[in-house]
Kinemage of the C-alpha trace (Angstrom):
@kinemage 1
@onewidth
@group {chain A} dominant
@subgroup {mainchain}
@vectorlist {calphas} color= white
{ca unk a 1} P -3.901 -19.309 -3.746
{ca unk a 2} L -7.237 -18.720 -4.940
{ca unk a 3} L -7.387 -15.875 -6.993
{ca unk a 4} L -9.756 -12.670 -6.915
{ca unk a 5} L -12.567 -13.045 -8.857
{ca unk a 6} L -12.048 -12.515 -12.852
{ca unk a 7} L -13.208 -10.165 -14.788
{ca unk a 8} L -12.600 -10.813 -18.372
{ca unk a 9} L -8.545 -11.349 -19.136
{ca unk a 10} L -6.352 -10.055 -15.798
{ca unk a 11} L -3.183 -10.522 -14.153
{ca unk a 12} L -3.171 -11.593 -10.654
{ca unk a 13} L -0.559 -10.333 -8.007
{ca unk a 14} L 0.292 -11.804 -4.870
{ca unk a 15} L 0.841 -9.931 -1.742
{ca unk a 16} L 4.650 -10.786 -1.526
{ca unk a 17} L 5.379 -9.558 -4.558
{ca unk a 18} L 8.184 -7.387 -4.830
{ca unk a 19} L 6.573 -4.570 -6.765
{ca unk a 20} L 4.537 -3.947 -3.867
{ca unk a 21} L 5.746 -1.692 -0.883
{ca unk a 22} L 3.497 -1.888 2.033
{ca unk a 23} L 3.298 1.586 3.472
{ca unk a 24} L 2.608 2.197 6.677
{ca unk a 25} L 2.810 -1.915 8.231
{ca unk a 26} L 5.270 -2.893 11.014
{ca unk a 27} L 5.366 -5.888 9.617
{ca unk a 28} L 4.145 -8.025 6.733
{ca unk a 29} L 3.069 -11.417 6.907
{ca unk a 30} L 3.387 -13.432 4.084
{ca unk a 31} L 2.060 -17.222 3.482
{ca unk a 32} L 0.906 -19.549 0.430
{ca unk a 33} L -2.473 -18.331 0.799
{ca unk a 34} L -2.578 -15.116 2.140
{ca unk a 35} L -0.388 -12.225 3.416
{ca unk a 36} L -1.433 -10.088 6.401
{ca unk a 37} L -0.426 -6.412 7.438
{ca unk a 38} L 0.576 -5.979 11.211
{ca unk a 39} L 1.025 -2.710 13.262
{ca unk a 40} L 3.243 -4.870 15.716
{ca unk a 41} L 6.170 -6.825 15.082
{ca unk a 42} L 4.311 -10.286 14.466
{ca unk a 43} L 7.405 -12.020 14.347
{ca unk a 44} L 7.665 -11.002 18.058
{ca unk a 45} L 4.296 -10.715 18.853
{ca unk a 46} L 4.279 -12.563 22.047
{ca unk a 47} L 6.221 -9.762 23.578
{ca unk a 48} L 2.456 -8.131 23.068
{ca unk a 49} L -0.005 -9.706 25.788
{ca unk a 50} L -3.572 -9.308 25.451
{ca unk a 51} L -5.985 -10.892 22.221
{ca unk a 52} L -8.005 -7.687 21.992
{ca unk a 53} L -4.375 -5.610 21.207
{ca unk a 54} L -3.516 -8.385 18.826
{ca unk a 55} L -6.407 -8.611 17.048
{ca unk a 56} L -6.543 -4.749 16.836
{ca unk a 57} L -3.105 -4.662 15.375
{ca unk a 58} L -3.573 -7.038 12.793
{ca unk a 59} L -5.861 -4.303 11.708
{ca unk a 60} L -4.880 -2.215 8.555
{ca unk a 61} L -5.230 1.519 9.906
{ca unk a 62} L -2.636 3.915 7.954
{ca unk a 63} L -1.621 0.568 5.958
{ca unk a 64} L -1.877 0.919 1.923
{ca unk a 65} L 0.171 -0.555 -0.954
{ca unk a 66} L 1.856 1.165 -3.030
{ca unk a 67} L 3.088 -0.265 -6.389
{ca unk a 68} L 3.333 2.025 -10.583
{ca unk a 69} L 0.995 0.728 -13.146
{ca unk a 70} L -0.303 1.387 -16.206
{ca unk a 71} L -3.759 -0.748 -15.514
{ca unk a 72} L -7.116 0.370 -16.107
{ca unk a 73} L -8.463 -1.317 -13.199
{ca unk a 74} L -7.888 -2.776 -9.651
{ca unk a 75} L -9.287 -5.308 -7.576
{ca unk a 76} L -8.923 -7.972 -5.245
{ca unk a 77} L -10.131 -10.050 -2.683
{ca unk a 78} L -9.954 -10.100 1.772
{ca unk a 79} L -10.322 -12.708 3.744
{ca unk a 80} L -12.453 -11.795 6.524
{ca unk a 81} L -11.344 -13.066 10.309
{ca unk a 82} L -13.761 -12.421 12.961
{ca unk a 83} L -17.401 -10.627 12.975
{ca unk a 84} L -16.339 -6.892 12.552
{ca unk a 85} L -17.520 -5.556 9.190
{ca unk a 86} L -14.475 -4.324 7.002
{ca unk a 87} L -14.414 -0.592 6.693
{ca unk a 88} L -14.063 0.465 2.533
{ca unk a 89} L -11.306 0.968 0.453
{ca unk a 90} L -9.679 4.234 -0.837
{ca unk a 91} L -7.150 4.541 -3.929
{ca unk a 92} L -5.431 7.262 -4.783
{ca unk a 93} L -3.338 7.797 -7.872
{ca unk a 94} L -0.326 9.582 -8.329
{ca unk a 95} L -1.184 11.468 -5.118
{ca unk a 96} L -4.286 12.075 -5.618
{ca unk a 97} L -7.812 10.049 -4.319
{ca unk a 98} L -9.677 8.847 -6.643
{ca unk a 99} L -12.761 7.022 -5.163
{ca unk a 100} L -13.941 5.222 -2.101
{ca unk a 101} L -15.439 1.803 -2.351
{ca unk a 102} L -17.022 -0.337 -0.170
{ca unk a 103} L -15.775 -4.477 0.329
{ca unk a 104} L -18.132 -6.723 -0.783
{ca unk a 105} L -19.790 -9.228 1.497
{ca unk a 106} L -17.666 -12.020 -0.220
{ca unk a 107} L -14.684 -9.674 0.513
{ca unk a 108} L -14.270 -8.652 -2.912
{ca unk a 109} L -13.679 -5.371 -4.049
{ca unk a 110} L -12.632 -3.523 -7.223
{ca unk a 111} L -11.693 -0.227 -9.142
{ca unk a 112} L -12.743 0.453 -12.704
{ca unk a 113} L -11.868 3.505 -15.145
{ca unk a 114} L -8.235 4.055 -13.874
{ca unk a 115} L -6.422 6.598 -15.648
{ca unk a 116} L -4.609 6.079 -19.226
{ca unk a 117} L -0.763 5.338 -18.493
{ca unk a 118} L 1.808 4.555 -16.189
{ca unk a 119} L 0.719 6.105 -12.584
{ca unk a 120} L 1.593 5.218 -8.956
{ca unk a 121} L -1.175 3.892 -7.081
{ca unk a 122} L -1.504 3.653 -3.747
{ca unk a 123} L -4.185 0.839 -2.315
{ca unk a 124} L -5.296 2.215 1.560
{ca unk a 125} L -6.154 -0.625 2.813
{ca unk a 126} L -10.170 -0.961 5.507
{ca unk a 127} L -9.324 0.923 9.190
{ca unk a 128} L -11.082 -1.659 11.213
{ca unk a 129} L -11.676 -4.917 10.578
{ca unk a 130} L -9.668 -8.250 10.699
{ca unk a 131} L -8.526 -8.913 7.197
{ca unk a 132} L -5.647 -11.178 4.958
{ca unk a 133} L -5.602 -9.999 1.552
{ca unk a 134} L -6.094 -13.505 -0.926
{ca unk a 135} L -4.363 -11.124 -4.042
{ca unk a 136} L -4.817 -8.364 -6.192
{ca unk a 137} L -5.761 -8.247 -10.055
{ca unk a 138} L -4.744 -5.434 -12.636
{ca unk a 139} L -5.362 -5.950 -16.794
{ca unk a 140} L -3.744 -9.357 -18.256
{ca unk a 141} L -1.155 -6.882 -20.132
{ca unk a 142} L -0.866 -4.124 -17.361
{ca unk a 143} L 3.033 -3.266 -16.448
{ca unk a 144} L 3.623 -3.710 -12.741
{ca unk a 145} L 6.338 -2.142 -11.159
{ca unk a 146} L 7.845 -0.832 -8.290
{ca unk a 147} L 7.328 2.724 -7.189
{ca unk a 148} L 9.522 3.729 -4.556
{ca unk a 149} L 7.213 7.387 -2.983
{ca unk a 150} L 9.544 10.520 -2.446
{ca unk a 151} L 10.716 10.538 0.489
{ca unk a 152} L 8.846 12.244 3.398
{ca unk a 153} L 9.423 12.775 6.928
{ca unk a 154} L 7.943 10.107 9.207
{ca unk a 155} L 5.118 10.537 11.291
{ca unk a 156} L 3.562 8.238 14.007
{ca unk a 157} L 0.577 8.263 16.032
{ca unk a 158} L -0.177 6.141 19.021
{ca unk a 159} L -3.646 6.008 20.581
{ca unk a 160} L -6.854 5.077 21.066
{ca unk a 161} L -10.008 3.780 18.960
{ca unk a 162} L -10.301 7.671 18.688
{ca unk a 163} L -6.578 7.456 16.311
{ca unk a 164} L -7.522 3.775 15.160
{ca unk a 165} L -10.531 5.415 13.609
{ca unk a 166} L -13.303 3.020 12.671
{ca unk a 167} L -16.110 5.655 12.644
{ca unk a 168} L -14.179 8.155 9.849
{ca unk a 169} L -15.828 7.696 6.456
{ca unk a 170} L -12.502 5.918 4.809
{ca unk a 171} L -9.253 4.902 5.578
{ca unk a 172} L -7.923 8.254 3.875
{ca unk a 173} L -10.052 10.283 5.671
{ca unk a 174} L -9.132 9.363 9.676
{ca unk a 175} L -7.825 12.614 11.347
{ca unk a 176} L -4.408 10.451 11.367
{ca unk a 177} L -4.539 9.836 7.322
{ca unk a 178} L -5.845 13.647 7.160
{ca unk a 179} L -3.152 15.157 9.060
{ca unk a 180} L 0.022 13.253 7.586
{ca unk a 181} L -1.475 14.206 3.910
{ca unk a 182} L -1.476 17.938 5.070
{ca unk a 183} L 1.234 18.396 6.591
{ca unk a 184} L 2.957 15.682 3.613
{ca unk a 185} L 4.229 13.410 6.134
{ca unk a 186} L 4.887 9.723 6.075
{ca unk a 187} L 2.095 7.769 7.941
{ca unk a 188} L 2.270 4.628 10.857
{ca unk a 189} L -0.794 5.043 12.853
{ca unk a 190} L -0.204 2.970 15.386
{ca unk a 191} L -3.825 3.885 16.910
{ca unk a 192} L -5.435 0.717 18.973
{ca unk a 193} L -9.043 0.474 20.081
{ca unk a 194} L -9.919 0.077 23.712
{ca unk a 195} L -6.138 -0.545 23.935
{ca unk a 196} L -3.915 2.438 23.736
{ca unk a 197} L -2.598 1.621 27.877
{ca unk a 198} L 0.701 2.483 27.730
{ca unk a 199} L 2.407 -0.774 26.897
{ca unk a 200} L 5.728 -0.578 27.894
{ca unk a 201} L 6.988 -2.515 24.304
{ca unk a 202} L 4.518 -0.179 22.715
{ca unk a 203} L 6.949 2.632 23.490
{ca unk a 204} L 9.514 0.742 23.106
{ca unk a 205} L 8.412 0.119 19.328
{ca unk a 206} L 7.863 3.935 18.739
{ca unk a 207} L 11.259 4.707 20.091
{ca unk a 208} L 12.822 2.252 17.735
{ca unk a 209} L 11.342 3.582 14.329
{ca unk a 210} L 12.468 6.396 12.370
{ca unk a 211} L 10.065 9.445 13.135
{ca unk a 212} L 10.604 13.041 12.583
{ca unk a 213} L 7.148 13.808 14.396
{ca unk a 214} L 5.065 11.899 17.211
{ca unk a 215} L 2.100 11.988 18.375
{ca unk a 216} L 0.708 10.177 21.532
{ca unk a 217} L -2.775 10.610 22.369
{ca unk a 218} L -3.036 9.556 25.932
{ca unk a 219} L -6.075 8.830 28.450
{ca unk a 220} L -9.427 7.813 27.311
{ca unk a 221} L -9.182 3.750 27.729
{ca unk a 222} L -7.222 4.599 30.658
{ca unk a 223} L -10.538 6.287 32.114
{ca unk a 224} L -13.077 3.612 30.480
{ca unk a 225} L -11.069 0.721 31.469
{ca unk a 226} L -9.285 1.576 35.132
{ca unk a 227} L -6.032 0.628 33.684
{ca unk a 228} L -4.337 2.820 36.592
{ca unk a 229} L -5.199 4.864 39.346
{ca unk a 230} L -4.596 8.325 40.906
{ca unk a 231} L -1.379 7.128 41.889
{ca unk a 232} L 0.450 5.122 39.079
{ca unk a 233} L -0.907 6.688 35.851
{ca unk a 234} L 0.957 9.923 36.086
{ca unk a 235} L 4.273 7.548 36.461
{ca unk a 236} L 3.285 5.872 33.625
{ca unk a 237} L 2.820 8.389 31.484
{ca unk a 238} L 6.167 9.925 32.657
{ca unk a 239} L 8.413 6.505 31.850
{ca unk a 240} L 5.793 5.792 28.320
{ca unk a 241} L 7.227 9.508 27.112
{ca unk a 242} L 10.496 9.454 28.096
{ca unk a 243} L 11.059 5.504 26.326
{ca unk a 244} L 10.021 6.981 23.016
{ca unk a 245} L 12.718 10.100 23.945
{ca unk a 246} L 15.384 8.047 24.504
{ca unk a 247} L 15.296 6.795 20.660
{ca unk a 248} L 14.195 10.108 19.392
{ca unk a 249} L 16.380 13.408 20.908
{ca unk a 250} L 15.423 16.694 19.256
{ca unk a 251} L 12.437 15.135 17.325
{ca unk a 252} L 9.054 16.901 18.211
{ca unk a 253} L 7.022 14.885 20.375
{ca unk a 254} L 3.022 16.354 20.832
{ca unk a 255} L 1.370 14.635 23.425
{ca unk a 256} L -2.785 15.093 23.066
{ca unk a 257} L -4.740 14.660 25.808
{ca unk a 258} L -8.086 13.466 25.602
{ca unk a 259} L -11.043 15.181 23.358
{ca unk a 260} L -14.141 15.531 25.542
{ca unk a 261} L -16.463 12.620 26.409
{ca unk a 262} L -19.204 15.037 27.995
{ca unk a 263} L -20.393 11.936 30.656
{ca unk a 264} L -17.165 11.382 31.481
{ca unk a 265} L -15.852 14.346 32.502
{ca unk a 266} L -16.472 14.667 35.896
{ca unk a 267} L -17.754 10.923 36.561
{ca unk a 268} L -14.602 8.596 37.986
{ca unk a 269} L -13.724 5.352 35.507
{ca unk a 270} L -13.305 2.368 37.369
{ca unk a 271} L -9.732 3.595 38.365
{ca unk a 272} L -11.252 6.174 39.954
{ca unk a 273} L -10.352 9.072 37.818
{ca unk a 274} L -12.357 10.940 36.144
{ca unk a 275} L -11.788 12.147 32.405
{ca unk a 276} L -10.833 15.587 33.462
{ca unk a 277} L -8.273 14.410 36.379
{ca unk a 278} L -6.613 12.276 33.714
{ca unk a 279} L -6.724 15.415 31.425
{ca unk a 280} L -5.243 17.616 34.123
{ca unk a 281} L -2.386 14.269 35.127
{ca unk a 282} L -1.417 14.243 30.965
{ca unk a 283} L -0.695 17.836 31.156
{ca unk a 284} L 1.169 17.393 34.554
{ca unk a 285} L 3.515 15.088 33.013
{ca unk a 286} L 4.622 17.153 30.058
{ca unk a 287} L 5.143 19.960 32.248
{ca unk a 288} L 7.285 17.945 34.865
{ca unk a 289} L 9.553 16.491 31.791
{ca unk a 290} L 9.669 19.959 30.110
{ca unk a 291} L 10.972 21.210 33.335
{ca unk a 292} L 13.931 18.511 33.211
{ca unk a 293} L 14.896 19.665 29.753
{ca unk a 294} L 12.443 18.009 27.196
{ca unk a 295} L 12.112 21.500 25.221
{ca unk a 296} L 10.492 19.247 22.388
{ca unk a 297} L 7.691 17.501 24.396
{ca unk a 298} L 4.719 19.905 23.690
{ca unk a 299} L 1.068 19.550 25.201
{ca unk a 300} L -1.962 19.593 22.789
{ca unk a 301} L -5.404 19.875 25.077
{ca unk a 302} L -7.720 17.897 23.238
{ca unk a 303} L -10.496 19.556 24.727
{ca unk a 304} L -9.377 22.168 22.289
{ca unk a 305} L -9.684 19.914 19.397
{ca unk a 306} L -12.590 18.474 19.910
{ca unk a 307} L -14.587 20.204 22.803
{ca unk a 308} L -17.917 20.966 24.494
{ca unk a 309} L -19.253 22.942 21.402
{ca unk a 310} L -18.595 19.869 18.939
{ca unk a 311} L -20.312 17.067 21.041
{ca unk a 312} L -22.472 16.858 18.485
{ca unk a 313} L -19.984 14.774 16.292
{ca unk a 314} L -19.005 12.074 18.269
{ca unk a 315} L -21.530 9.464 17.300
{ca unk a 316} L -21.752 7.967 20.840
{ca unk a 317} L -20.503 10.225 22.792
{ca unk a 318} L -16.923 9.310 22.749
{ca unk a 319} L -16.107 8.771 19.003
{ca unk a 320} L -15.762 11.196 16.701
{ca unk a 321} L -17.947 10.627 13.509
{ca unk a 322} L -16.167 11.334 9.718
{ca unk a 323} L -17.253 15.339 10.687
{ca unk a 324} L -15.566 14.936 13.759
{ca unk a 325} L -12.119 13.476 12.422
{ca unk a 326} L -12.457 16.326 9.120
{ca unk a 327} L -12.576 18.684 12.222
{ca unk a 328} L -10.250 17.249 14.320
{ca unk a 329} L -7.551 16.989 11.332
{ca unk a 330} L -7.982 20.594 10.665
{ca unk a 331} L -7.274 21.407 14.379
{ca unk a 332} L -4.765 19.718 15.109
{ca unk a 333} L -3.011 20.478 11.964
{ca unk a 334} L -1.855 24.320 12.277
{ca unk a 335} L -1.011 23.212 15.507
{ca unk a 336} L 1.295 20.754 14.692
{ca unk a 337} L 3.144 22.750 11.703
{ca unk a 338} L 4.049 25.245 15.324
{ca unk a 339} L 6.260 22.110 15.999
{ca unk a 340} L 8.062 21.104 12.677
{ca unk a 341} L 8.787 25.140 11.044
């Protein structure tokens, strides 16, 4: 493997080794040259059609490693895989972030001035961007050792580009990563761009995973891509939410519909729909499973957490810039500590 570039005496760590929990990754692909975070099951990932959904999961949203150290520094090198530019890099030491910094063109990247001692780090790896991490380097003398976090309660997130959250200013600071560290919850963001269509193995996957909190932000690709119409998108939202109940009884379940996309509100995708019809169709179905029993499927109108007022902040008008996410995370934050008491 070739290593991450040295700087003066250092100890290089593979991605496989066993001091290093990967937080947040379905699954972890390991190889002689590289290992790769996945928010699918690669080992099954034909059972997940489409290139663009691959390539999006192989994305490190929500992923970081965690691993106790007593080194003064940090770095390490990504392969890059594909055109997209790799978002930065955020550490945070014994729970607490430390500094942002940006990957270098050659995919390098690295952390100086770490605190005196042993402390846990945690390594949150770019949102967006294809990446395979080459290895990691600490100081030639530096304990490594594994640090198993306290244990929280788990909390997904399924969605859109809006959850995936390339246009927040770091991987810490998506309104996913926001949200879990207020609320101290356990983070998989399982957030997609331009694919969040209601896979039926995508629901399957939630349904399978421990969670003590979910939330599925449904609607926006479904409008900018015509992935159903008038006609089958209310059924699929009604069989997407009830898969993920049948592995989770009792466990809140919030269900956002879509923030507002001002040019889309009232103009029909190619589906037919219009932003608002699919807003009004996501808060038929919760209402139509609530009324069959689901007391713990609970509607959050996005329009409330990102609305008219704060079109300002999404950067194109659909995506929230790092303002909107900091806003969105504080929304949608006291309304999600309703749920959990």
């Amino acid at each position: 493997m070739e290593a991450p570039k040295q700087h003066e005496r250092s100890r290089e760590l593979r991605g496989d080794d066993p001091a290093l929990l990967w937080a947040g990754a379905v699954e972890v692909e390991h190889t002689p040259d590289f290992s790769r975070p996945w928010r699918l099951p690669h080992s099954r990932i034909s059972l997940f059609p489409g290139d663009v959904l691959r390539r999006r999961a192989s994305m490190a949203a929500g992923v970081r490693i965690v691993f106790g150290t007593d080194s003064t520094h940090l770095a390490g090198r990504f392969d890059r895989v594909g055109k997209d530019e790799l978002s930065p890099v955020d550490l945070i030491v014994d729970g607490e972030p430390v500094r942002t910094q940006k990957v270098a063109a050659d995919g390098t990247f690295r952390f100086d001035g770490l605190p005196a001692g042993d402390h846990t780090v945690e390594l949150w790896l770019p949102q967006f961007g294809e990446l395979r991490l080459r290895g990691l380097s600490v100081d030639a003398g530096a304990r490594v050792r594994r640090a198993e976090p306290a244990a929280r309660p788990a909390l997904i997130t399924y969605g859109s580009s809006i959850t995936h959250g390339r246009q927040a200013a770091s991987p810490t600071r998506t309104w996913p990563a926001l949200t879990s560290r207020a609320l101290g919850y356990d983070l998989t963001c399982l957030g997609y761009a331009g694919e969040c269509h209601l896979d039926p193995m995508i629901a399957r996957l939630i349904r399978d995973r421990p969670a003590d909190l979910i939330l599925a932000c449904l609607g926006i690709n479904v409008r900018g891509q015509g992935t159903f119409t008038e006609r089958s998108f209310l059924p699929a939202v009604l069989g997407f939410l009830s898969t993920i109940r049948d592995g989770h009884p009792g466990v809140p379940l919030a269900v956002v519909s879509p923030i507002v996309s001002p040019a889309k509100e009232e103009t029909a995708g190619p589906g037919g729909m219009t932003l608002s019809e699919i807003r009004r169709a996501v808060g038929t179905a919760v209402t139509l499973l609530r009324g069959h029993g689901d007391t713990g499927l609970h509607l959050i109108d996005g329009s409330g957490i990102l609305g008219h007022p704060d079109a300002d902040l999404l950067t194109d008008g659909v995506h929230p810039g790092p303002e909107g996410h900091e806003l969105m995370a504080r929304r949608l934050t006291p309304e999600l500590r309703k749920l959990i008491g």
